[in-house]
VEXKOL-309732 format. One line per 8 residues: number of its first residue (from 0); their letters; for each residue x, y, z of N, C-alpha, C, O. Coordinates in steps of 0.02 Angstrom, whole numbers. Layout:
BEGIN
NUM	A	X:Y:Z:X:Y:Z:X:Y:Z:X:Y:Z ~ ...
***
This chain:
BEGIN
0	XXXXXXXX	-202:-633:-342:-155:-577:-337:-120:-566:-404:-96:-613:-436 ~ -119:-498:-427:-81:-496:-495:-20:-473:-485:-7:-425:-448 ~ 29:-514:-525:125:-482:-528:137:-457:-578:103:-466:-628 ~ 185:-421:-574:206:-361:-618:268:-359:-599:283:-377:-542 ~ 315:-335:-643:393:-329:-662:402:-253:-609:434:-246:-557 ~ 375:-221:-634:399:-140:-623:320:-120:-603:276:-137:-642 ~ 304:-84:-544:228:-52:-532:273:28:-506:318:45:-468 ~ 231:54:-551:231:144:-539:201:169:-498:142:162:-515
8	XXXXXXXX	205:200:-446:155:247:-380:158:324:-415:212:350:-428 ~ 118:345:-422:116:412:-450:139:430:-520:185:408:-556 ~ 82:489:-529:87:507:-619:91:585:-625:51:624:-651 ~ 153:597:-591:176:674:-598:260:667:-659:289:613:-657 ~ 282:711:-696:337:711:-715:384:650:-701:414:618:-744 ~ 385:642:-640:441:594:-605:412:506:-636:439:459:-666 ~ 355:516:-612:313:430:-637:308:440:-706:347:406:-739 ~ 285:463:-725:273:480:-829:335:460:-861:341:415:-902
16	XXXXXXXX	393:508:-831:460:471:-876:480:427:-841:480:378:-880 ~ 503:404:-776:505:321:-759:471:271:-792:503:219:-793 ~ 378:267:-840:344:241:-857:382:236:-925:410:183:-938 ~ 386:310:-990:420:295:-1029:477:261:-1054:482:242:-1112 ~ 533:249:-995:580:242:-1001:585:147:-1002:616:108:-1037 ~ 533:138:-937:536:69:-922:480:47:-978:480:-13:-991 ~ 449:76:-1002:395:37:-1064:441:29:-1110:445:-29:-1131 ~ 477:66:-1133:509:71:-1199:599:-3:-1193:636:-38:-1228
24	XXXXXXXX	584:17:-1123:646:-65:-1123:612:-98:-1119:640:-142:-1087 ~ 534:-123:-1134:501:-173:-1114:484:-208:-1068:475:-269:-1065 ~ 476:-159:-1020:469:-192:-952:388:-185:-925:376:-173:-865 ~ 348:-191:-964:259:-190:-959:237:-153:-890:196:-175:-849 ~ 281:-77:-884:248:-64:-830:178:-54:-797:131:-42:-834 ~ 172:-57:-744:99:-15:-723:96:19:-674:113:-1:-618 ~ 70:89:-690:36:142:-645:-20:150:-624:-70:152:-660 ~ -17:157:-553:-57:184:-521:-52:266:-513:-3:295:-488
32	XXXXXXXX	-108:298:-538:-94:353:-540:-98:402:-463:-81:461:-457 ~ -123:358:-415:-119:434:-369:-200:460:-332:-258:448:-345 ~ -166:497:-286:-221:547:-263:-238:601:-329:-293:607:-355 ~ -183:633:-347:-191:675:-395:-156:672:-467:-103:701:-478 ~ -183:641:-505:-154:619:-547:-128:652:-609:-167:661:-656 ~ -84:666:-613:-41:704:-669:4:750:-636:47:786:-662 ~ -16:742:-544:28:782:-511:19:851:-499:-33:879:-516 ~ 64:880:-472:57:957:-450:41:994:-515:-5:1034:-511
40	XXXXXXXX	73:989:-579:93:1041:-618:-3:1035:-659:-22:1065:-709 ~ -27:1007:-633:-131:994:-654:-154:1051:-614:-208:1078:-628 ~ -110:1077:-554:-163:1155:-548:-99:1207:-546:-87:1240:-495 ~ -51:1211:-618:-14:1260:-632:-64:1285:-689:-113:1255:-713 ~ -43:1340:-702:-38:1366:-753:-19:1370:-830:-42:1339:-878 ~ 39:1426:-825:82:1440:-871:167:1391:-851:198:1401:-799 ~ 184:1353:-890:240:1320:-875:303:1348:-933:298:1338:-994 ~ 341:1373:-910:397:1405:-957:461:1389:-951:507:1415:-982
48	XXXXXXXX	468:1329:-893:525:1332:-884:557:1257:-911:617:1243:-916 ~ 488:1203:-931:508:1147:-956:560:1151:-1021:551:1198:-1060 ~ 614:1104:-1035:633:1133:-1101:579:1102:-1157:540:1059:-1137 ~ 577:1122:-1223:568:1105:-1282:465:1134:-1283:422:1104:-1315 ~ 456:1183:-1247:402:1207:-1274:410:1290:-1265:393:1324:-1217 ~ 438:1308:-1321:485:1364:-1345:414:1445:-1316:427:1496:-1284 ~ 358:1426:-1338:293:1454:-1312:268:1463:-1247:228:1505:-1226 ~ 313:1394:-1205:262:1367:-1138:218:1343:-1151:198:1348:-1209
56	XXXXXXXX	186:1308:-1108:121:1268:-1097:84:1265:-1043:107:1289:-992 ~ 33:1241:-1043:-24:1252:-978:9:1165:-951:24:1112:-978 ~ 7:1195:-886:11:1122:-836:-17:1060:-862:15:1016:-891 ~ -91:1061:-845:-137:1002:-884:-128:971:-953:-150:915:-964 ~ -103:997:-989:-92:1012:-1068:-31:955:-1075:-23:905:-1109 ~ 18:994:-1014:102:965:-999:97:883:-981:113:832:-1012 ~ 83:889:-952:32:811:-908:0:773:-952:8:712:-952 ~ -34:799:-989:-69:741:-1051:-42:726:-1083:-52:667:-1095
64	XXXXXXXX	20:763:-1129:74:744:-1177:109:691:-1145:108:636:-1172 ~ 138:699:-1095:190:654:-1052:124:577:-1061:133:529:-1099 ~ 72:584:-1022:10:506:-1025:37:492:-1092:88:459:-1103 ~ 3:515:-1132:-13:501:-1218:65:464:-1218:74:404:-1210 ~ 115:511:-1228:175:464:-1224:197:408:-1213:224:372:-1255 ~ 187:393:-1151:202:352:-1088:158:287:-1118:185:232:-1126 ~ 67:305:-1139:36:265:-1158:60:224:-1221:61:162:-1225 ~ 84:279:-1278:107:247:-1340:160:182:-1337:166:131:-1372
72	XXXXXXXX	187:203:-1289:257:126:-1279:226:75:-1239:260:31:-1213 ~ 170:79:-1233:129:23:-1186:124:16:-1114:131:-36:-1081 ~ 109:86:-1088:120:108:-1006:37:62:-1002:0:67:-1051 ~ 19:27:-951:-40:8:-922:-39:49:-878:4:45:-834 ~ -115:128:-878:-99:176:-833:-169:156:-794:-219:142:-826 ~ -167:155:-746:-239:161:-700:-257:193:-642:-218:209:-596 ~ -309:201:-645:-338:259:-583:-326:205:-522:-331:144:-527 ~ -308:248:-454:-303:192:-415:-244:242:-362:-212:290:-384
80	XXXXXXXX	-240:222:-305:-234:247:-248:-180:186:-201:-203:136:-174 ~ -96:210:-199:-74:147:-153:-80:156:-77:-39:190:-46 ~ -120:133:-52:-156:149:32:-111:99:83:-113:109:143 ~ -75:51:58:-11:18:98:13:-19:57:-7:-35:1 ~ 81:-41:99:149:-87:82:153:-128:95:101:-143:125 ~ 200:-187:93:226:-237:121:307:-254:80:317:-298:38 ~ 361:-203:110:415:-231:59:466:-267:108:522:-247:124 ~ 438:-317:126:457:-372:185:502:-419:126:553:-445:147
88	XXXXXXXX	485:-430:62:512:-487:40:535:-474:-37:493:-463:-81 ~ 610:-478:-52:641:-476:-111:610:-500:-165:596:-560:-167 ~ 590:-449:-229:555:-478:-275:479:-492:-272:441:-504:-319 ~ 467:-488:-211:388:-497:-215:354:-448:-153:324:-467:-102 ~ 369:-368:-176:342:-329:-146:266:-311:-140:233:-301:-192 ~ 250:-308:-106:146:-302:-98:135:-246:-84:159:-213:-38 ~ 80:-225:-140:69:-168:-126:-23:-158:-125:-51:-191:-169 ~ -68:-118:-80:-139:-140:-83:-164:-77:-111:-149:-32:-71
96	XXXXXXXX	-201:-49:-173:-236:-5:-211:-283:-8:-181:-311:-63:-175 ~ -311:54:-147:-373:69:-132:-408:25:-69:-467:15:-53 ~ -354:8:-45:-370:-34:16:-394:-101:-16:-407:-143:27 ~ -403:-122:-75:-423:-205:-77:-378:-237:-123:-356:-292:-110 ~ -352:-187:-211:-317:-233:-238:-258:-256:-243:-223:-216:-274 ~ -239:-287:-233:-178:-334:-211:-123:-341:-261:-141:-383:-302 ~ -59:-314:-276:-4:-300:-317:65:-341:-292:89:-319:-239 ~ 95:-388:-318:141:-407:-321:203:-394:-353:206:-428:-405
104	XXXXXXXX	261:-353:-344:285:-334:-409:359:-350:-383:373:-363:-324 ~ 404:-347:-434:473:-359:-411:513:-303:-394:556:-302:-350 ~ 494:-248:-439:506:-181:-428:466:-113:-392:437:-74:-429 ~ 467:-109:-366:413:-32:-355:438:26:-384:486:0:-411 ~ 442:85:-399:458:156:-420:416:201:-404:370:221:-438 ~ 437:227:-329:392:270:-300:384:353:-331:431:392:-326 ~ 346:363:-349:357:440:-395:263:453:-347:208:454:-373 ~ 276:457:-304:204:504:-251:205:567:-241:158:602:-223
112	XXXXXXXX	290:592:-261:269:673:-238:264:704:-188:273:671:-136 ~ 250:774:-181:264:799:-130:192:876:-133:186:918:-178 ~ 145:868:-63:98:919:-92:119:974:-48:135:954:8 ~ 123:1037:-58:122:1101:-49:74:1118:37:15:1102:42 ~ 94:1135:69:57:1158:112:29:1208:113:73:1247:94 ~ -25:1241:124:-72:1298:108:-94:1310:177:-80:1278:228 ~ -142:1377:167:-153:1400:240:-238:1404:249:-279:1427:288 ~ -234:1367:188:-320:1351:216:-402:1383:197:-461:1367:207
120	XXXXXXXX	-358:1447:157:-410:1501:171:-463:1481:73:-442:1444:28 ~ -512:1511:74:-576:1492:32:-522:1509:-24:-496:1469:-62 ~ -513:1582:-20:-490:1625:-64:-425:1618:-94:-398:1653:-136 ~ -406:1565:-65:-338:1541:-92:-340:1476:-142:-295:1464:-183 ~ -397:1437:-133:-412:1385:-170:-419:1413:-232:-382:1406:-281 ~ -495:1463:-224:-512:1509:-284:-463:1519:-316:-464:1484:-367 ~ -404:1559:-310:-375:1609:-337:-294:1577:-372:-253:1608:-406 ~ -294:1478:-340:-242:1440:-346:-217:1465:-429:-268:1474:-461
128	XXXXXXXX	-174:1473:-457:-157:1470:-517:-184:1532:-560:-189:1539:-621 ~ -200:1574:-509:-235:1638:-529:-190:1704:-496:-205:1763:-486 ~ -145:1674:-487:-104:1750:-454:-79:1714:-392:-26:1735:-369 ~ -125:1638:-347:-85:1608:-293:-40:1552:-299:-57:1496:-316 ~ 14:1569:-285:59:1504:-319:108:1477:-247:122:1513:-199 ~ 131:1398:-258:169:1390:-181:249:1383:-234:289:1341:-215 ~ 263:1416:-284:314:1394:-303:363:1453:-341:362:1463:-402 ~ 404:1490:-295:421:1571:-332:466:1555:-383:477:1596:-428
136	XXXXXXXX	495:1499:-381:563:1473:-451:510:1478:-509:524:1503:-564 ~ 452:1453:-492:408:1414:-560:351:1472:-583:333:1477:-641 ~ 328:1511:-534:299:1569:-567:318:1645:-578:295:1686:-618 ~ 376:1653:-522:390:1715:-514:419:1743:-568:419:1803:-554 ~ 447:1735:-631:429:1760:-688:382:1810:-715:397:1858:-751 ~ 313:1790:-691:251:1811:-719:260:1881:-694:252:1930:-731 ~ 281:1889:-618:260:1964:-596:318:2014:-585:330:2054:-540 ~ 354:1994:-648:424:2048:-653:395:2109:-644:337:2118:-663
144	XXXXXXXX	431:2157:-615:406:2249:-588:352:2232:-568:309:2269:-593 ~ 327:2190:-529:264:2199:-510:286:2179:-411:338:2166:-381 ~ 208:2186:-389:217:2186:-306:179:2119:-294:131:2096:-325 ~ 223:2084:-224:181:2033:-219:200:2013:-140:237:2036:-97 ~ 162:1968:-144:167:1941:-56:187:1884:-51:164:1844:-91 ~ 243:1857:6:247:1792:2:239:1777:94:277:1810:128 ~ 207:1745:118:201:1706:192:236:1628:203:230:1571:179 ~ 275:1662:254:328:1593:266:364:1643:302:355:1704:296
152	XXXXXXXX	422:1601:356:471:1626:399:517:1566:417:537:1554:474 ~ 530:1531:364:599:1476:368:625:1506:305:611:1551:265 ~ 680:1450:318:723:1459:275:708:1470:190:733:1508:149 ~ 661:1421:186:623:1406:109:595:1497:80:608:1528:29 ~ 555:1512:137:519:1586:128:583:1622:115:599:1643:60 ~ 625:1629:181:684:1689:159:709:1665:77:712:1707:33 ~ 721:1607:67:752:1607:1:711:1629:-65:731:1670:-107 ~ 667:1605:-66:621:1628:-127:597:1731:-123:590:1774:-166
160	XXXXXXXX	594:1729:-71:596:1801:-48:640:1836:-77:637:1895:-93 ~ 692:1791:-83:765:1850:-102:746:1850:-177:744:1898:-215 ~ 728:1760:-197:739:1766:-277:684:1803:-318:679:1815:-379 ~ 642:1818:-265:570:1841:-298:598:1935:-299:585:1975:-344 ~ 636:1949:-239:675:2023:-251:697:2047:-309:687:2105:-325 ~ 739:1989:-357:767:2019:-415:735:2028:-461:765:2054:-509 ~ 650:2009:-469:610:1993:-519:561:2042:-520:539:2070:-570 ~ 533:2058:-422:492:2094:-432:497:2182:-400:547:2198:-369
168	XXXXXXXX	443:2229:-409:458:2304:-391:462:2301:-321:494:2346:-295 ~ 438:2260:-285:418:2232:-185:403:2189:-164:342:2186:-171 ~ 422:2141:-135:406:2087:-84:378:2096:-9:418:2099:37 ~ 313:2100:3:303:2084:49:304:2025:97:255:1988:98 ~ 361:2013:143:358:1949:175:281:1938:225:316:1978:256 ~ 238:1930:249:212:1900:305:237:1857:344:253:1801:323 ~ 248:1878:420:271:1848:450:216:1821:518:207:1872:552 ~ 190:1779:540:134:1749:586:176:1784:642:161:1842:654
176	XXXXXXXX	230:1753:682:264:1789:733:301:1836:753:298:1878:708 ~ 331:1853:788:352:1918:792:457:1903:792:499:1934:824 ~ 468:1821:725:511:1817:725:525:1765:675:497:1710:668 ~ 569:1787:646:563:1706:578:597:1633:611:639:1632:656 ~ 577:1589:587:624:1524:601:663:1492:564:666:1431:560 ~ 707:1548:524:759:1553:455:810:1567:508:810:1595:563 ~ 870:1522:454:934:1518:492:957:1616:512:920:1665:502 ~ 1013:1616:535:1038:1697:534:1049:1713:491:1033:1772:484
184	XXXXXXXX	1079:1686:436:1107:1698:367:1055:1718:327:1060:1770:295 ~ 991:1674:324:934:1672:277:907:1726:293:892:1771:253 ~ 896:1727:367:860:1812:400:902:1887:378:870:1935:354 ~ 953:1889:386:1001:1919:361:991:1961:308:987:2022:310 ~ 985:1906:233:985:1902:178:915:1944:163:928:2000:139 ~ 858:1933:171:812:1943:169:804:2043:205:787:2092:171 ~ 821:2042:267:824:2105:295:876:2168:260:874:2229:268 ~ 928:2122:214:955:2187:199:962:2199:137:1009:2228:111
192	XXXXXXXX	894:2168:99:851:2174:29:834:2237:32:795:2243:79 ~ 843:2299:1:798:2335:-2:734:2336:-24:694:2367:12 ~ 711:2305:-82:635:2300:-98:613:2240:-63:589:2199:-102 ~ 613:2222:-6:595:2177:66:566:2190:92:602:2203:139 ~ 503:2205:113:463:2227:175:451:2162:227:449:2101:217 ~ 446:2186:262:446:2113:307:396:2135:393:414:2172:438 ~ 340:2101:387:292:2112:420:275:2090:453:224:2063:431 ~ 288:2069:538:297:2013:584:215:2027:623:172:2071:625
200	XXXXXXXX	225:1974:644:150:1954:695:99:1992:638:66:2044:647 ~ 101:1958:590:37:1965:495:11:1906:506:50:1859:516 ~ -79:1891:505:-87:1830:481:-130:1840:422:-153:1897:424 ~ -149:1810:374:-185:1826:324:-259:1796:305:-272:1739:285 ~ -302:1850:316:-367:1848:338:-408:1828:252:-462:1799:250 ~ -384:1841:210:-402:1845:128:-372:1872:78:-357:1932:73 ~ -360:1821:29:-335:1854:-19:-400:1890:-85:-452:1865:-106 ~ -373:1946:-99:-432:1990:-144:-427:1981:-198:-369:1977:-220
208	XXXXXXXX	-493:1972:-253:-489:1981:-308:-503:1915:-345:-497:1854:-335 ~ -527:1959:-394:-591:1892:-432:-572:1845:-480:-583:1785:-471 ~ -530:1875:-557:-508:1836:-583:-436:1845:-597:-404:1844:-650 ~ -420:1855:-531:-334:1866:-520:-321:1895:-457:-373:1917:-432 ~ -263:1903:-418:-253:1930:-345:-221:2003:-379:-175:2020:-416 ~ -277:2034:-342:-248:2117:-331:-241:2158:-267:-240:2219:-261 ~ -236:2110:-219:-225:2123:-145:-234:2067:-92:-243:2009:-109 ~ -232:2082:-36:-237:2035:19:-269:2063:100:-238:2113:118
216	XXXXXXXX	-307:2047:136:-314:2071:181:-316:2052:256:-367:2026:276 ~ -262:2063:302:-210:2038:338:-253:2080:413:-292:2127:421 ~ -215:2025:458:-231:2053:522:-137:2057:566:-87:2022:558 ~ -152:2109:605:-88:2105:646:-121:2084:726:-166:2105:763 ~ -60:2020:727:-84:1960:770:-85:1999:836:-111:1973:885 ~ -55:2066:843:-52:2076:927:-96:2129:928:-130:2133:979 ~ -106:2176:881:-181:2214:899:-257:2191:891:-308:2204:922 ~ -238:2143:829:-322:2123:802:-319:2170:764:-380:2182:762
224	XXXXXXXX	-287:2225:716:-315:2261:674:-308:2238:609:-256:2209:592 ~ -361:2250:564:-355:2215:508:-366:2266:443:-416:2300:432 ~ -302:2261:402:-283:2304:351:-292:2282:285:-317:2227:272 ~ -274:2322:245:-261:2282:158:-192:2295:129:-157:2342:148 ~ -174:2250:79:-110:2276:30:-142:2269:-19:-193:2235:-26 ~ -106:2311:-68:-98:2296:-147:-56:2249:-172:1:2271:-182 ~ -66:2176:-188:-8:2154:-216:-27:2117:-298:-86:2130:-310 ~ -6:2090:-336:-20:2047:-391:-2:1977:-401:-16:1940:-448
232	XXXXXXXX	32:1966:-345:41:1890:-338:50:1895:-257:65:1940:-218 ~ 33:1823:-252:22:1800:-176:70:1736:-175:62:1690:-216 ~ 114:1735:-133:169:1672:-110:160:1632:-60:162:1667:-9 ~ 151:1576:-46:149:1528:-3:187:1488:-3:187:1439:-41 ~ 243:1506:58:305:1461:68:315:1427:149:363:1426:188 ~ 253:1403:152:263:1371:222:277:1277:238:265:1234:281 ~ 309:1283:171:330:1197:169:289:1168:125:245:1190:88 ~ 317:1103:136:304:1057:87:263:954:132:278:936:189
240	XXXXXXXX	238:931:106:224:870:141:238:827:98:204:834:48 ~ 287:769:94:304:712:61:253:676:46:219:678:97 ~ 233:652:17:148:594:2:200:529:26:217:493:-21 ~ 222:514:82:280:451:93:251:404:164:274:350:183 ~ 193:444:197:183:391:249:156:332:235:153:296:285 ~ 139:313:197:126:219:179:186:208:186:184:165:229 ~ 254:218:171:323:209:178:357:188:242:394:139:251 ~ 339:233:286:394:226:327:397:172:387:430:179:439
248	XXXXXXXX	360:121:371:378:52:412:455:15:365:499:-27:375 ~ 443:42:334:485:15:281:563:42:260:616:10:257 ~ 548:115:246:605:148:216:636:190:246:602:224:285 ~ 692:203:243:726:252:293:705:329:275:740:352:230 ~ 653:375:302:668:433:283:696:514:318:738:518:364 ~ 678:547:301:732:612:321:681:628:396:627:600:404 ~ 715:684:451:663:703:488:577:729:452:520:714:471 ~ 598:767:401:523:798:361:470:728:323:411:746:320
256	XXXXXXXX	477:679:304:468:624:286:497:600:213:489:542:193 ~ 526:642:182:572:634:121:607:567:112:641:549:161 ~ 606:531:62:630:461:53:700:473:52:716:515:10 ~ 758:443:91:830:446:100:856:391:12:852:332:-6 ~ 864:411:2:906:366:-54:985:375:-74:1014:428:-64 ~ 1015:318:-101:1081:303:-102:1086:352:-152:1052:357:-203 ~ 1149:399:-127:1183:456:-166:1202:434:-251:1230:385:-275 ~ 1175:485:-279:1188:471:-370:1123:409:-382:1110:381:-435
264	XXXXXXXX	1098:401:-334:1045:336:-380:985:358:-372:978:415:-349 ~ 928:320:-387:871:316:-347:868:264:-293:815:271:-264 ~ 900:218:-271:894:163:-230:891:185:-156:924:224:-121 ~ 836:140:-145:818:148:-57:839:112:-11:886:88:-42 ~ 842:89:36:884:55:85:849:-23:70:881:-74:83 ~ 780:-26:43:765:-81:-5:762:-85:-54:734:-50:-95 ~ 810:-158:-62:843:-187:-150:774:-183:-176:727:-204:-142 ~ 766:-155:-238:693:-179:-279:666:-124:-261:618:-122:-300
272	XXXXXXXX	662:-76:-227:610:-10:-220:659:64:-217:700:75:-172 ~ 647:112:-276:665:152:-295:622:220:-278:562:218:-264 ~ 659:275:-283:611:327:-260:639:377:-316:693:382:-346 ~ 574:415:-315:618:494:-400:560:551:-371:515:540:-329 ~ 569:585:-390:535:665:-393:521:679:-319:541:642:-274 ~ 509:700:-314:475:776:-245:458:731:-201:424:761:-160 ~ 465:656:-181:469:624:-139:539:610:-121:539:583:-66 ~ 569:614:-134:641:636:-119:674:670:-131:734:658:-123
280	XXXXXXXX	652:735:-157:700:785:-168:688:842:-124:676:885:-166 ~ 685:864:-78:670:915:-26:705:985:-37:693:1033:0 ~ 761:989:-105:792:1045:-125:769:1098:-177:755:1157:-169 ~ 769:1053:-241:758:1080:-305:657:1090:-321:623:1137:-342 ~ 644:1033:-304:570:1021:-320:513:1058:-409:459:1085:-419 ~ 563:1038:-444:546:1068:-524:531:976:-570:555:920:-579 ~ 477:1019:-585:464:966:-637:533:942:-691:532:886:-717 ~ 575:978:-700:635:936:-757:684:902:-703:692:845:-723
288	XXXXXXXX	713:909:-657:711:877:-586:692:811:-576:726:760:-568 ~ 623:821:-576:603:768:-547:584:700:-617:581:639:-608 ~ 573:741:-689:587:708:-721:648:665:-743:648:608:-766 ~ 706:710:-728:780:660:-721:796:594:-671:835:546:-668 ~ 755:616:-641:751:568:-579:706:501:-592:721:442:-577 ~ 657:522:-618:619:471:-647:648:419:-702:647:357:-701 ~ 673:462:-751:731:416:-805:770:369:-759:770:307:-758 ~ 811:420:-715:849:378:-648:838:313:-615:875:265:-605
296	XXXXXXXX	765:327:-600:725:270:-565:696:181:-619:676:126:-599 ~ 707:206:-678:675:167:-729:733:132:-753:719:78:-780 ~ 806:150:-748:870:131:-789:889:90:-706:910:32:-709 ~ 880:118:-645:895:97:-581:871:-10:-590:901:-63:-585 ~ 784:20:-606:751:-37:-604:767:-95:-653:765:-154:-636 ~ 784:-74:-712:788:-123:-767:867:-167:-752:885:-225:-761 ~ 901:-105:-726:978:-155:-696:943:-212:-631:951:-272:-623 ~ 923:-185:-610:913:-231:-554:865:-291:-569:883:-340:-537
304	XXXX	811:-302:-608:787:-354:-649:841:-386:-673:860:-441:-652 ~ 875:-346:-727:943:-393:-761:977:-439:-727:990:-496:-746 ~ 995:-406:-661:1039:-443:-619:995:-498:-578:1034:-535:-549 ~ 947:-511:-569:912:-538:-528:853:-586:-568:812:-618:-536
***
């Protein structure tokens, strides 16, 4: 069995600077990188909102700088998958990679993330980072005066709905039922948008267009008739999934599966296991976010070595 001071779960923003932070105090971390490694922002795009790349940068691009970094201070990064736990015992938490290799560490720093829920369709894979995005803070920029669609009917949809209002010439909401499941306030908000359209019992049959979305083509759930829009971006706001079930024999988390952690810290209801980025943040969900959190998680860990 091999031990380790500090072991990293995930290599999105949140794990990258937790890695930097704890390499550079010398704490020989190691990462495991993940299902998807470098994280969500590997099928973004255009990123404009990080600070200090005055230009922007492409996702993938963003993600390699942060490795290269992380690597230079002596991050041990490896491919590898945490498939279960065991944080039964102070200081000597177990963790199993890929179902066989066996991790002992004193620290954990969970940075797993959080993946986007999608609706499934061919044309949405295609078109991911091509006009389909699940994130209106992080792209809606791109389609100022322009028309676009977003599907969702909670709270998350009404909100980005509104913020996507001030940016773009129309919002089309899609709505699956013939009623949202957004608070009154959020519904509210949304209905007395003027550039709001809002389109109940919509399900969405395809999104159009080859090397970019220039429409969508929708069915209405109570006739069966099936129409088209014009739009230039396509929104998908039907939630989010924590990457946290190896967790929860263990850790206290929210009803959605979000890791609960002690207010102002990263600390979890277990001493020695820390949580940062989009695995516990169910609000903000931005890569500089989840990178603060990660610093968080790395300064969390090195006190708690000290003391122990």
């Amino acid at each position: 069995m091999e031990k380790v001071d500090v072991l990293i779960l995930g290599s999105g923003p949140a794990g990258y600077t937790a890695a930097i932070y704890a390499a550079r105090a010398g704490l020989k971390p190691v990462m495991y990188q993940g299902m998807q490694p470098g994280g969500q922002l590997t099928i973004t795009n255009d990123v404009e909102n990080f600070p200090g790349y005055p230009e922007g940068i492409q996702g993938p691009a963003m993600m390699e700088d942060l490795r290269k970094q992380a690597e230079r201070f002596g991050l041990d990064n490896r491919y590898g998958l945490a498939t279960s736990v065991d944080f039964s015992t102070p200081l000597a938490h177990k963790v199993i990679i890929d179902e066989t290799k066996e991790i002992e560490a004193k620290t954990v720093i969970i940075a797993t993330g959080a993946s986007a829920k999608w609706l499934g369709l061919e044309s949405e894979s295609r078109l991911n980072g091509l006009g389909v995005s699940a994130c209106a803070v992080c792209d809606g920029f791109f389609y100022r005066g322009k028309d676009v669609a977003i599907v969702g009917a909670g709270d998350t949809a009404c909100e980005e709905a509104h913020y996507l209002s001030k940016l773009c010439k129309k919002v089309i909401m899609l709505v699956r039922r013939d009623e949202f499941r957004a608070s009154q306030i959020m519904q509210e908000r949304v209905k007395n948008t003027p550039n709001i359209e809002i389109l109940f019992n919509t399900e969405t049959v395809e999104i159009l267009g080859d090397q970019g979305v220039n429409g969508a083509r929708l069915k209405n759930n109570k006739t069966g008739e099936e129409f088209e829009i014009s739009v230039d971006g396509f929104f998908v706001a039907i939630g989010h999934q924590p990457n946290t079930q190896i967790f929860q024999q263990y850790l206290q988390l929210d009803e959605t599966g979000y890791i609960l952690v002690e207010k102002g810290t990263t600390k979890t209801n277990v001493p020695g296991v820390f949580a940062c980025g989009d695995a516990q943040d169910n609000v903000y969900r931005q890569a500089i976010t989840a990178a603060g959190t990660g610093c968080m998680a790395a300064l969390d860990a090195e006190r708690y070595l000290a003391a122990h």
